[in-house]
Steps between C-alpha positions, in 0.01 A plus 500: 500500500664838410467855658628815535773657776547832572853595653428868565365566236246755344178312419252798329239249487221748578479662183733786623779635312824405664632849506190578726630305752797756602254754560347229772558583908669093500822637253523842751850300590592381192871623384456406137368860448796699554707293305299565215718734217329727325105568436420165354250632206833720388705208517284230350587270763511437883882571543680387767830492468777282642773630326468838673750445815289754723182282436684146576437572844133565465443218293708278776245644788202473286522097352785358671553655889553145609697320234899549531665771322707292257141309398336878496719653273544181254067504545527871358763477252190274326246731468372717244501880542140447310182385566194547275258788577207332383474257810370809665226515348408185378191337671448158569138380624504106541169284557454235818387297239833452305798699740294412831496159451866445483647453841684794616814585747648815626838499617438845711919661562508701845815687454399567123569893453384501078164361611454537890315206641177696561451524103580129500229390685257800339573277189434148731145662567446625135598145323279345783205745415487299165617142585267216580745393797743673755841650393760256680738760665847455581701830693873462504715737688668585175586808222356472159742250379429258754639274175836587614463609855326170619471269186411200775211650622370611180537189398312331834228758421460422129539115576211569777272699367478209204452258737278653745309788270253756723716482820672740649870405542688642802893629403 
């Protein structure tokens, strides 16, 4: 049986453009937004960018404040200055027919600074809204890259929430 997991992740499921969702009281503590370069409609793009060394810091606190610095900096050396603009505005409205049938899990990241835990769990309550059964929620005590920060229990949570979907999982 398949089904989606989250790993702080934005889930516009609500028919709400993603963009809309840094205007929301949840992403008040957010750092993604001063990292942004530039008005994005100027620039085409959402551009953050790692090769500026007085941003590498930022982008550090914001996505990896607990992975070690070596990790962090090969981590940002991989991204692209650009992301598109049109995510922004994009909407997305799914059905509990088709998306709310598929069994869902949340991996919700507590020390996530790009999006705080608070809009993590806005999104639990917004996929739930829609879904015939529970969100099975998992909170780890990690950054956004809880890939590289705590790959084990990631994993755990993944390998859990497949084989015990609409739980909540302690960390």
């Amino acid at each position: 049986m398949g089904g989606l997991v989250y790993v702080a992740a934005y889930a516009p499921v609500s028919g709400t453009p993603a963009g809309e969702y840094n205007t929301r009281p949840e992403m008040s503590d957010s750092h993604v937004p001063s990292l942004v370069v530039g008005d994005p409609a100027g620039v085409g793009a959402l551009r953050v960018d790692p090769r500026d060394p007085g941003r590498r810091a930022g982008i550090k606190e914001a996505f990896y404040n607990d992975v070690d610095d070596r990790t962090a900096d090969a981590a940002i050396d991989l991204l692209s200055p650009d992301a598109p603009l049109q995510i922004l505005s994009e909407t997305l409205t799914v059905t509990g027919h088709r998306y709310g049938s598929i069994p869902h899990a949340y991996v919700v990241c507590t020390l996530d600074k790009a999006i705080p835990p608070a809009m993590q769990r806005r999104f639990v309550k917004e996929i739930d809204a829609v879904s015939v059964s529970p969100t099975t929620v998992t909170e780890l005590e990690a950054s956004h890259a809880p890939f590289l920060s705590r790959p084990a229990a990631l994993a755990g949570a993944i390998a859990a929430a497949a084989t015990h979907p609409y739980e909540l999982v302690g960390n």
